[in-house]
N, C-alpha and C positions, 0 to 999 in steps of 0.2 A: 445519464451521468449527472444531469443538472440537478433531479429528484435527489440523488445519493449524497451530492455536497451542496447541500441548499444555503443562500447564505443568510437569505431574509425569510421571516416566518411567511408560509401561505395567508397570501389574500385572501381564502374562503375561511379562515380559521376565526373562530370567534377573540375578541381582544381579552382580554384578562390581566388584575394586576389595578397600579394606578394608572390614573394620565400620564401623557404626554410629561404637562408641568411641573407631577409630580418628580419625575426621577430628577428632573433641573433641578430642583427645589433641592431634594436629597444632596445630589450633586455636588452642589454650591456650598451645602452644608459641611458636607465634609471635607471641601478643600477650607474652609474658616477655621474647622477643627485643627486639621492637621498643618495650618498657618499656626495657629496659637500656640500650639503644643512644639513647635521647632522653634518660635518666638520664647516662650516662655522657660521649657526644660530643654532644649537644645537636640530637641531627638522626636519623632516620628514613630510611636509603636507599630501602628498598622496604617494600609493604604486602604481606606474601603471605598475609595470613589469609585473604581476602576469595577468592583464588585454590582455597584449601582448602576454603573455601565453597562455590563455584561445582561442583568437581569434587564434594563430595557433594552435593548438588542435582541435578546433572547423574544421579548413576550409582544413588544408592537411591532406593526405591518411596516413595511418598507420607506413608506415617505413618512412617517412619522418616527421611525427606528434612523434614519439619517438625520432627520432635521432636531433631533435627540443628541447626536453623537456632532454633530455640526457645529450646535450651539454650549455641548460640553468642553469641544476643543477649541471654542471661542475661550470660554472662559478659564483654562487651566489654561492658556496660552497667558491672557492678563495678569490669570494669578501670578506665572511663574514673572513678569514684567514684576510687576508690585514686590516681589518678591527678591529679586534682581539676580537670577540665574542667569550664568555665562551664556556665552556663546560656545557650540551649537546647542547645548540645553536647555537654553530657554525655549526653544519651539520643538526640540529633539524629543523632548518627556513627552510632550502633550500630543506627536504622532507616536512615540510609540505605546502610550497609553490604548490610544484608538489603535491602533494594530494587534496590540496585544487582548482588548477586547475582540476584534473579527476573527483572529487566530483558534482562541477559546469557543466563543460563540458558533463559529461553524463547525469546530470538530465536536462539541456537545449536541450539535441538532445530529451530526452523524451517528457519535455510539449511544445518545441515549434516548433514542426513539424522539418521533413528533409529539410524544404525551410530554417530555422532562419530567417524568415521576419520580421525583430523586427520591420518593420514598422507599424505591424498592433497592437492596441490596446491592444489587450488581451493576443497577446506573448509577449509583452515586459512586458507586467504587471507577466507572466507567467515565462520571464524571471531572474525579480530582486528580484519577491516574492520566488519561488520557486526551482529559480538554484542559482542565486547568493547569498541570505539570508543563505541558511544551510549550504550552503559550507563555507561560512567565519567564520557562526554564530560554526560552529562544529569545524576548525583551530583555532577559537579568545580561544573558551571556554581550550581547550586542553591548548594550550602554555600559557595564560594568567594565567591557575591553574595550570598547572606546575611551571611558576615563581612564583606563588604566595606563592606554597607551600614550595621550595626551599629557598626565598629569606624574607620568614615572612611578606606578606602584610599585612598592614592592610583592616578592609572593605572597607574603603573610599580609599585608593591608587588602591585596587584592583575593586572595579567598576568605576572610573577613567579611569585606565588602558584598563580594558575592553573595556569598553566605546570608547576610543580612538581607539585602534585597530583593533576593530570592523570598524568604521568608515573608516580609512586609508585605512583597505582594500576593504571595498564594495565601496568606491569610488573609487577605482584604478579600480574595475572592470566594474562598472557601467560607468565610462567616458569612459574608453578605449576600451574596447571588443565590445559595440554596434558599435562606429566609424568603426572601421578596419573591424565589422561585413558587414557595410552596403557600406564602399566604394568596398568592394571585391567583393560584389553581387550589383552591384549597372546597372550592364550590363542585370540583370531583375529584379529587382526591382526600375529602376530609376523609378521617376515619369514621366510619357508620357508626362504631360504636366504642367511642374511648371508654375507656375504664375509668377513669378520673372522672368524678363532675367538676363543678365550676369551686364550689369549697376546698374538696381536697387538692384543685390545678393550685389556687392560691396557697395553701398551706405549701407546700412543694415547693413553689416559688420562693416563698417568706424563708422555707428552712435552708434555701440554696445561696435565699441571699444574705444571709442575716451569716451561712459558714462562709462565705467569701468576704464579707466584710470581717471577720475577728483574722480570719488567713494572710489576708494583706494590709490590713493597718496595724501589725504588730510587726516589728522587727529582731525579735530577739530569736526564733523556733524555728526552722525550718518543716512548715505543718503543711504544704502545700498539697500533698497528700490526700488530708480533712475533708477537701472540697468533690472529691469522687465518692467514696461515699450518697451525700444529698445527691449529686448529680446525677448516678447512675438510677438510687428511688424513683426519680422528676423520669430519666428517662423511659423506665419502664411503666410509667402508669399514664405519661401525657402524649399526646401525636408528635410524629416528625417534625412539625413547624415550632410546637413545645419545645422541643429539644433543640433545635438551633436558635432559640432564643433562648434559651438557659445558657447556651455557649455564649456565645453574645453577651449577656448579662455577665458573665463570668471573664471575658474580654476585657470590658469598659472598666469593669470595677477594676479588676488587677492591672491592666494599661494605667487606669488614671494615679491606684496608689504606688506603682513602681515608679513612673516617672516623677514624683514627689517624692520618692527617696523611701518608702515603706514596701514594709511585704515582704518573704523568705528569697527572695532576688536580689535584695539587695546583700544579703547575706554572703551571696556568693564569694568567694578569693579567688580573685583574678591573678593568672599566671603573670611573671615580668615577660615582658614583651616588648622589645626595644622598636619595631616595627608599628608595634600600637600606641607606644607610651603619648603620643598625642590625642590620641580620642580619649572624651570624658569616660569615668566609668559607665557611669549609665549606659551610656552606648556600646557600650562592650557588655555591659550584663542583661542587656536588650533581647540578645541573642539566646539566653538561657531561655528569657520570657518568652520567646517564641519557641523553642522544644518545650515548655509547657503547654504554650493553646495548640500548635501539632497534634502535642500528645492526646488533649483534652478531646480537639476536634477526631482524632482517631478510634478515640473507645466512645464515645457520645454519638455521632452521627451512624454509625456502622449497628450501632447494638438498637440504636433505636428504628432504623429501616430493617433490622430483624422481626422485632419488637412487632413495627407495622405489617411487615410480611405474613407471623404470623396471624395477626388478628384479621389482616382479609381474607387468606387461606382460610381462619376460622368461621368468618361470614360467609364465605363462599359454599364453605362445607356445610354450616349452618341452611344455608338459600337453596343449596342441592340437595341435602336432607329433608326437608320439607315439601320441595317440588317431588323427591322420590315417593314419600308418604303421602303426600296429593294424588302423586299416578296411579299408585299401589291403593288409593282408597278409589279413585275412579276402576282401574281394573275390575277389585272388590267388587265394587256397586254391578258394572258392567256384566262379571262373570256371574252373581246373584242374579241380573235381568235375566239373563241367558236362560240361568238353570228353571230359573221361573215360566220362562218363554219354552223351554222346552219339557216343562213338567206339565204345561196349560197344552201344549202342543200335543202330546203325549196321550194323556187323557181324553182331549176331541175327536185326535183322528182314532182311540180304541173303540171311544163310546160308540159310533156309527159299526163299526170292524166287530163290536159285539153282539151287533145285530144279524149281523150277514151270517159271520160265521158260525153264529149258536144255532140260529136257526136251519144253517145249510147242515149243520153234525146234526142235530134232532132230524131234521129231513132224511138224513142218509140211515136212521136205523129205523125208520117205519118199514115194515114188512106191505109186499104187495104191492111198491110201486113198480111202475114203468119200466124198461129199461130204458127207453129214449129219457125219461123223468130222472132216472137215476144217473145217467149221464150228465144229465146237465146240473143235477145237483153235487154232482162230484167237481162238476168246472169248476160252480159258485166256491167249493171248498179248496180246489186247486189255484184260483183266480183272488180269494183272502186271504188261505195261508202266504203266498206270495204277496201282498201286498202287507200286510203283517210285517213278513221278512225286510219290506224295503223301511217299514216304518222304525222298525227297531234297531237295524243297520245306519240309518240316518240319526237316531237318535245316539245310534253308540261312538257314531263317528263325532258327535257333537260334542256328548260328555264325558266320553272317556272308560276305557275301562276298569268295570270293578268289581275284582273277583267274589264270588261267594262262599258259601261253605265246600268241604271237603267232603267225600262219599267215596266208600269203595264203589267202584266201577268193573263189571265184567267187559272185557275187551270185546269179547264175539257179540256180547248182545248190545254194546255201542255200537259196535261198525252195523248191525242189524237195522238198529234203528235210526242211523243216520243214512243208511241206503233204503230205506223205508221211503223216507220221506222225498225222493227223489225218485220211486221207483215209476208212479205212473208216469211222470214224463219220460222215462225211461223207457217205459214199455211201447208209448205211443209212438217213440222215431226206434222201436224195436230193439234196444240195448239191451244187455244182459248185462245186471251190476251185477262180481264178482266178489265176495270177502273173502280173503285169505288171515289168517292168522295164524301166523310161523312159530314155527317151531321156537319155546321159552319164552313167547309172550300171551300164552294163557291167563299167565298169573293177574289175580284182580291190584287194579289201580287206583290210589288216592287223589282224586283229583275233582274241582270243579265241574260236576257233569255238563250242567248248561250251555256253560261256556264253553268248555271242549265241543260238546256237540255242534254249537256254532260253527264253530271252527271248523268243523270236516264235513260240515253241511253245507258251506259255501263253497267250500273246492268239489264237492260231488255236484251240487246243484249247478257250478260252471263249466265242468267237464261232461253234462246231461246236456247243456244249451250249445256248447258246440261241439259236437259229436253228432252227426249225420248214418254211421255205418261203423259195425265197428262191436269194439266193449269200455265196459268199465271197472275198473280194477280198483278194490280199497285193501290195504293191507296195513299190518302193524308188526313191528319184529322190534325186539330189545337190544339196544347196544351200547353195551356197557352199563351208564346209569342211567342212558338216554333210552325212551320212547319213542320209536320213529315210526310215523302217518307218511302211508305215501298213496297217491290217488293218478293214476293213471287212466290216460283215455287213448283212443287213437281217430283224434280232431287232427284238425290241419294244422297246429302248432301256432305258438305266437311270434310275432312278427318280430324280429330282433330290433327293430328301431321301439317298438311298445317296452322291450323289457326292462331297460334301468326306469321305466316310471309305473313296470306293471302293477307295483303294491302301494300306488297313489290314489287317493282319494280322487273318482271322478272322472279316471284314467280309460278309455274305454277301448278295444280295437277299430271299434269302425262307428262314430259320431255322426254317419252322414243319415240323412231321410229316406235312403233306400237301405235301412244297412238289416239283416234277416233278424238278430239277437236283440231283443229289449233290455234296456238295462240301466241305471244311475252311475255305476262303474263305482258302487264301493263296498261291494261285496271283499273283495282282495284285501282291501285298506283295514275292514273291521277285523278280520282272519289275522294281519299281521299285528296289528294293536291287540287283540287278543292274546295271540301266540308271546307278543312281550311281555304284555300281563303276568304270563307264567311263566315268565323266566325261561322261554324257550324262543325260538326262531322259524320262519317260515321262507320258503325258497322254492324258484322255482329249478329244479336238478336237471332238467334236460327239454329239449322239446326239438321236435324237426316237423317233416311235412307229414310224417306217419304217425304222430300223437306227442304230448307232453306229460310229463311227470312232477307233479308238485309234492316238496314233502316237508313236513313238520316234524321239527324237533323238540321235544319238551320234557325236562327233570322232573317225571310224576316218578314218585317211591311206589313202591308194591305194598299194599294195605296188608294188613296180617292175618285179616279176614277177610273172603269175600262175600259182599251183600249188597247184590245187583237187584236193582228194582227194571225191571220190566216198565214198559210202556202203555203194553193196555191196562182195558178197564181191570179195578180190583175188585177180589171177588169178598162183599162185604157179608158176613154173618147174618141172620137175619136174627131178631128179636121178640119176644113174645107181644110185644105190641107197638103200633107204629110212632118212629121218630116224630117226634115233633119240632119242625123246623120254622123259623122265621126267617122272611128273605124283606131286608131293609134296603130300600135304592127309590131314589122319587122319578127313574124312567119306566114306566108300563114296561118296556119292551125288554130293560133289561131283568125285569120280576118276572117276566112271562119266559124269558130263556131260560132263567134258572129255574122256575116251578117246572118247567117240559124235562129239563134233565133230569131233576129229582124223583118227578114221579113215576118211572119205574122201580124205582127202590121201595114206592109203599111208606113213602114219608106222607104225612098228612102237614100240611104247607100253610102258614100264616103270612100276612104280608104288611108292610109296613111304607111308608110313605116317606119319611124321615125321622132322624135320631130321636126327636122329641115322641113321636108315634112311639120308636123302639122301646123305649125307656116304658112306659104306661106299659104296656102288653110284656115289656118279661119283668117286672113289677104287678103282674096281676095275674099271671098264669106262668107256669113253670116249662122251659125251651131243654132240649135234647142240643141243639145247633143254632146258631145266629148268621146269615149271612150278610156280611155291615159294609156296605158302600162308607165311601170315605166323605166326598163331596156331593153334602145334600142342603135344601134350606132348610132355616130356622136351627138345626142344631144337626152339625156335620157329626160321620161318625166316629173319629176321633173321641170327641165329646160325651157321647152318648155311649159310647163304651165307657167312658168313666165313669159315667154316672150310675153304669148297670155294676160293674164293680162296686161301686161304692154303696150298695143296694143291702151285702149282707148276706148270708145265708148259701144256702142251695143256685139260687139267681144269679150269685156274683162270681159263681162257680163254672157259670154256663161254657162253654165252648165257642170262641168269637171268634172269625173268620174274616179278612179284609177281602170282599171281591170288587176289585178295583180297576179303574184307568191309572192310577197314579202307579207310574212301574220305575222309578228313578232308586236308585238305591237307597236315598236317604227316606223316602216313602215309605218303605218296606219298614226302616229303624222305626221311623217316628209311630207306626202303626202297633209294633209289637213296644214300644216304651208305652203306648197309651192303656196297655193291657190284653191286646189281641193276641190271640194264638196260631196266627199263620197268616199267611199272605197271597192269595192267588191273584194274577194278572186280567186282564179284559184286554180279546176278546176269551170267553170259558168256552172249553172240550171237555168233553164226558171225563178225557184220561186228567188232563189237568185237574178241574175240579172233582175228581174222584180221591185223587192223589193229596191234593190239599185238605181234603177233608177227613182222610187219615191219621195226615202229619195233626193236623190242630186239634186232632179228637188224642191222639196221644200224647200230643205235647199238655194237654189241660189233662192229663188222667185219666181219663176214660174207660170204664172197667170194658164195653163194649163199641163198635163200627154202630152205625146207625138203621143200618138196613142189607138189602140184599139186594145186587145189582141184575136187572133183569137181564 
C-alpha cells in the first residue's frame, strides 16, 4: 500500500529539474509579485507559488523535498506578517498552502505514474481532474467556509468568493507545476523529433506574442477570441513544454494588462449586485479572466499532449518499421545463406552419389556377370538409390515445396512404377505389392509426375520397412473431383501415442540403438508438404495391430488426353551416321559415367574439361548434343552456353543439356534462361538421362533422337 500512495519521490530515482535553491528562489519571487500586484491593483490574478511548490515536491528526494516546503512556509508565514493578515490566517494560509500541495502531489504520483509524463493525454487529464481539482476543491471549501463563517457572508459573496479562489488557485497550479514538470524531465521526455526548428519556435512565439499584446492593450473590441488562432499554430508545431509556455506567456501578458485596466475584460458589464456592490470591479471581472486561461489551459494543453501522442506513436512506428525491415533484411540474407548452404550441399553430396550410382546402373547391364557379382551390384543400386532418397527428402524438407510442370499421367503405369521401385525390398522380406485400380479411375491425370511419385513412393517405401508378413496394397479410386491413393499394409500399425506427430519432421516410431527400421523420420513430413503443394491432403485413415491404411487426397483434373511416358529405357531411332556428342564436366569420373552410358547408343564421344574448352571445340567442329555441367573452372557452364549461343549459325543451334548437382528449383530456371534445353539431375540412370535427352533434343527442334539404345 505504501508503493501505491507514495508520498515522497524514490530515493533510487535520479533528481531532475532545478535545485533545491532554485524552487526558494522562484518561490520568494512569486510571493513579491503577488505582494505588488494586491499592493498596487488591489487584486491577485493568479497564485503561482503553491504551483512552484507542487513541482518541487513532486521532483526532489525526501529531505530535500521538506526542507523546501519548510523553508517556503517560513517564508509565506512572514510574508502573510508583512503583509498583516488576521488572525487565524496569518499562519492558516501558509499550512494550508503546504497541505494543499501534499494533497495534490500524492494523488498525482498515484494516477499519473512514477514517469509524470504530462505529455501524454490521459495523465494530464488524470493530472488536473484528479490531483489538482480535490486538492484545491478541499483548501477553497475549508478557508472559504471558515471566512465565511467568521466574517458573516452572504450567499452571493460567498460563492463569489469561492468561485474566485478556486480559480486563483487551480490556475497557479495548472500553469506552473506542468512547465517546471516537463522542462526537468524534458532529457526523456523531449520530443525526438519536433517539427518546429529553432526559427520557426521563435516566429510562433513572436506571432503569439505580438496577437496577445494588440488583444489586451486595447479596450474598445471584445477580440479575445484572436489569441486561439496563433496559439493553437505554436501548439501544433512546438513540444508540450512549448505549449505550456505559450500559456504562460499569454497568462502574464493578459494578467498584467487587465489589472491596469486594459484588454476585452475590462469590457465586461457587470450585473447590479447589492451583495458585491463593495468589491472593486476589477475583482469581480477577475473572474471572467479566469474562464478565459480555463478555457485557454483547456484547448492548449489537451490538443498539444494529442499532438505529442501522436508524434511518439509516429517515432515508435517509425523505430518498429525499421527494426521490422532490419529483421526482414536479416531473415532475407539468412534465408539466401540457407538456399546457398543447401544448393552447395546439394551438389557435394550428388557429385560423390554420381559416381556410385552411374557406375552401379552401367554395372547392372553388362552381360555375363556373376550372380553373386550382380547381387551385390544391385545392393550398391538399392544402397544409393536410398540414400539419394534421404538426400532429396532433406533437401525438400529444407526448402520447401515446388511444384513443376503438368503431364498427363496413366494411373496404372504410376502405381507400376512407384511399386517398382520398392519392389526388391519387397521381394526380399517376401511381399507381394498389389495395384488395384478401380473402377472410373483409368482415366489419365494432369498432374506433377515427380512429385506425385514422391509422394506414393514414401508411403510404399514405409509400409515395405515395416511389414514383416503379409502384403501390400496400392490403389486409386475417383471421388467425385478428388483422386484418392491409398496404401495399405498389414504391419503392426502405429502406435497411437506417434500419431498427432506421425507427419512431423523427424518423428520416428522407435529412436532407440536397438530399434530394427533405419531411418531420419522425414520421409512422412516431405509426403505431407507435398500432398499441400497440390492442394491436396495426407492422413493416416486407420491403423490397428493387423496393418494400417495411409491415404491421399488430391484435386488432379482428368487430362483430355492421355500421354503416359513409361519409365524405361527409350527406344531411340538409329541414324545413318553416329551422333556426335560432347560431354563438358572438369570430374574424370563424372565424363567417364556419362561416356559408359552413351556408348551403347553408337555415339562417337568428345570430352571437354570446362566451359572455356566447350566453347573452342563446338566453335571448331560441329556437335549433334552437348552435355554442360554447370559448376566448372575458369568459365562455368552457364557462361559458356552463352557464349556457344552467341557463336552464330548451325553451333548456336546445338542441343544443350544441363547434367548437373545443382537440382534446387531456381537452378533448373537460371539454366534454361542461359539458353539450355533441359535439365537433368546427378546422380544419371540410363532412364533419366535417356529421358532428358529426348526432351532437349525436341525442345531445340530436332528433326531426329540421336541414336539407338542397345
Amino acid at each position: 500500500m505504501h508503493g501505491r500512495w507514495r508520498v515522497f519521490r524514490h530515493e533510487t530515482g535520479r533528481e531532475a529539474g532545478p535545485p533545491a535553491w532554485a524552487y526558494v528562489a522562484l518561490f520568494c519571487a512569486s510571493l513579491l509579485i503577488g505582494m505588488w500586484s494586491a499592493h498596487r491593483f488591489g487584486a491577485v490574478v493568479i497564485w503561482p507559488a503553491n504551483g512552484i511548490l507542487l513541482a518541487a515536491f513532486l521532483q526532489l528526494h525526501r529531505r530535500k523535498a521538506i526542507t523546501v516546503l519548510a523553508v517556503c512556509f517560513a517564508v509565506n508565514l512572514a510574508s502573510n506578517i508583512v503583509r498583516g493578515d488576521p488572525m487565524p490566517f496569518l499562519w492558516l494560509n501558509a499550512v494550508m498552502n503546504i497541505v494543499e500541495v501534499v494533497i495534490a502531489g500524492v494523488l498525482a504520483r498515484r494516477v499519473c505514474g512514477a514517469a509524470l509524463d504530462l505529455r501524454r493525454p490521459r495523465r494530464l487529464a488524470f493530472f488536473a481532474i484528479a490531483a489538482v481539482t480535490p486538492a484545491v476543491l478541499f483548501c477553497t471549501l475549508f478557508l472559504v467556509g471558515l471566512a465565511a463563517a467568521m466574517r458573516d457572508y452572504s450567499p452571493g459573496l460567498y460563492l463569489f468568493t469561492l468561485e474566485r479562489y478556486f480559480a486563483m488557485e487551480a490556475l497557479g497550479l495548472l500553469t506552473i507545476a506542468p512547465i517546471l514538470l516537463l522542462l526537468a524531465r524534458r532529457h526523456r521526455f523531449a520530443d525526438t523529433r519536433e517539427v518546429a526548428g529553432a526559427k520557426e519556435t521563435i516566429a510562433l512565439f513572436s506571432l503569439l506574442t505580438a496577437t496577445t499584446l494588440v488583444v489586451f492593450f486595447q479596450s474598445s473590441l471584445p477580440i479575445t477570441y484572436l489569441i486561439f488562432p496563433a496559439l493553437l499554430l505554436l501548439v501544433l508545431r512546438v513540444s508540450t513544454t512549448g505549449s505550456a509556455l505559450a500559456v504562460l506567456l499569454v497568462t502574464v501578458i493578459g494578467g498584467f494588462a487587465t489589472v491596469n485596466g486594459h484588454g476585452p475584460v475590462t469590457l465586461q458589464r457587470l450585473a447590479a449586485d447589492p451583495e458585491l456592490a463593495h468589491l472593486p470591479d476589477l475583482v469581480r471581472q477577475l473572474n471572467v479572466f479566469y474562464g478565459f486561461l480555463l478555457t485557454l489551459i483547456a484547448v492548449a494543453l489537451p490538443i498539444s499532449t494529442i499532438v505529442s501522442e501522436r508524434r511518439r506513436m509516429v517515432l515508435r512506428l517509425k523505430t518498429r518499421t525499421l527494426a521490422a525491415q532490419d529483421a526482414r533484411r536479416r531473415a532475407e540474407a539468412a534465408d539466401a545463406a540457407k538456399s546457398r548452404f543447401l544448393a552447395l550441399m546439394s551438389h557435394e553430396m550428388r557429385t560423390p552419389l554420381h559416381g556410385v550410382v552411374g557406375y552401379a546402373e552401367i554395372l547392372s547391364r553388362r552381360s555375363g556377370l556373376p550372380r553373386d557379382a550382380r547381387a551385390q551390384v544391385e545392393e550398391i543400386q538399392r544402397s544409393g538409390a536410398a540414400l539419394l532418397t534421404l538426400v532429396e527428402d532433406l533437401l525438400e524438407v529444407s526448402h520447401g515445396a515446388v511444384l513443376g510442370d503438368l503431364e498427363a499421367i496413366d494411373p496404372a503405369a504410376l502405381l507400376a512404377e512407384v511399386a517398382a521401385a520398392s519392389r526388391d525390398s519387397a521381394a526380399a522380406k517376401s511381399l507381394p505389392i498389389h495395384i488395384r485400380v478401380l473402377p472410373g479411375a483409368e482415366t489419365p491425370l494432369l498432374a506433377d509426375r515427380r512429385r506425385l511419385r514422391q509422394i506414393l513412393h514414401r508411403l510404399v517405401s514405409n509400409a515395405v520397412k515395416f511389414t514383416t508378413a503379409g502384403e501390400i496394397v496400392v490403389s486409386i479410386v475417383r471421388e467425385g473431383p478428388l483422386t484418392v491413393f491409398r496404401v495399405t499394409d498389414t504391419g503392426p500399425g502405429v502406435d497411437p501415442d506417434l500419431v498427432p506427430s506421425l507427419f512431423d519432421a523427424f518423428a520416428q516410431a522407435d529412436d532407440s540403438i536397438s530399434r530394427a527400421n533405419v531411418g531420419c523420420g522425414i520421409g512422412l513430413a516431405v509426403a505431407r508438404r507435398l500432398t499441400g503443394a497440390m492442394g491436396g491432403r495426407i492422413e493416416l485413415e486407420s491403423t490397428s495391430s493387423e496393418g494400417s491404411t495411409f491415404v491421399v487426397r488430391l484435386p488432379l483434373p482428368l487430362a483430355d488426353e492421355a500421354a503416359p511416358t513409361q519409365g524405361s529405357d527409350p527406344a531411340l531411332a538409329a541414324t545413318d551416321s553416329a551422333a556426335r556428342v560432347l560431354i563438358v564436366d572438369d570430374h574424370p569420373t563424372n565424363r567417364e559415367v556419362a561416356r559408359l552410358m552413351l556408348a551403347p547408343l553408337g555415339c562417337e564421344i568428345f570430352e571437354a574439361v570446362d566451359g572455356l574448352e566447350a566453347v573452342e571445340m563446338a566453335s571448331a567442329a560441329p556437335f549433334d548434343l552437348i552435355l554442360m555441367d554447370v559448376r566448372m573452372p575458369r568459365m562455368d557452364g552457364l557462361a559458356a552456353t552463352q557464349a556457344i549461343r552467341a557463336l552464330g549459325g548451325d553451333c548456336a543451334r546445338t542441343p544443350i543439356l544441363a547434367v548437373t548437382a545443382d537440382t534446387m528449383p531456381d537452378d533448373a530456371a537460371r539454366c534454361t534462361a542461359a539458353g539450355m534445353d533441359g535439365h537433368v539431375a546427378k546422380p544419371l540412370t540410363h532412364a533419366s538421362l535417356f529421358a532428358a535427352i529426348d526432351a532437349a533434343m525436341a525442345g531445340a527442334g530436332a528433326d531426329a533422337p540421336i541414336g539407338e539404345a542397345a
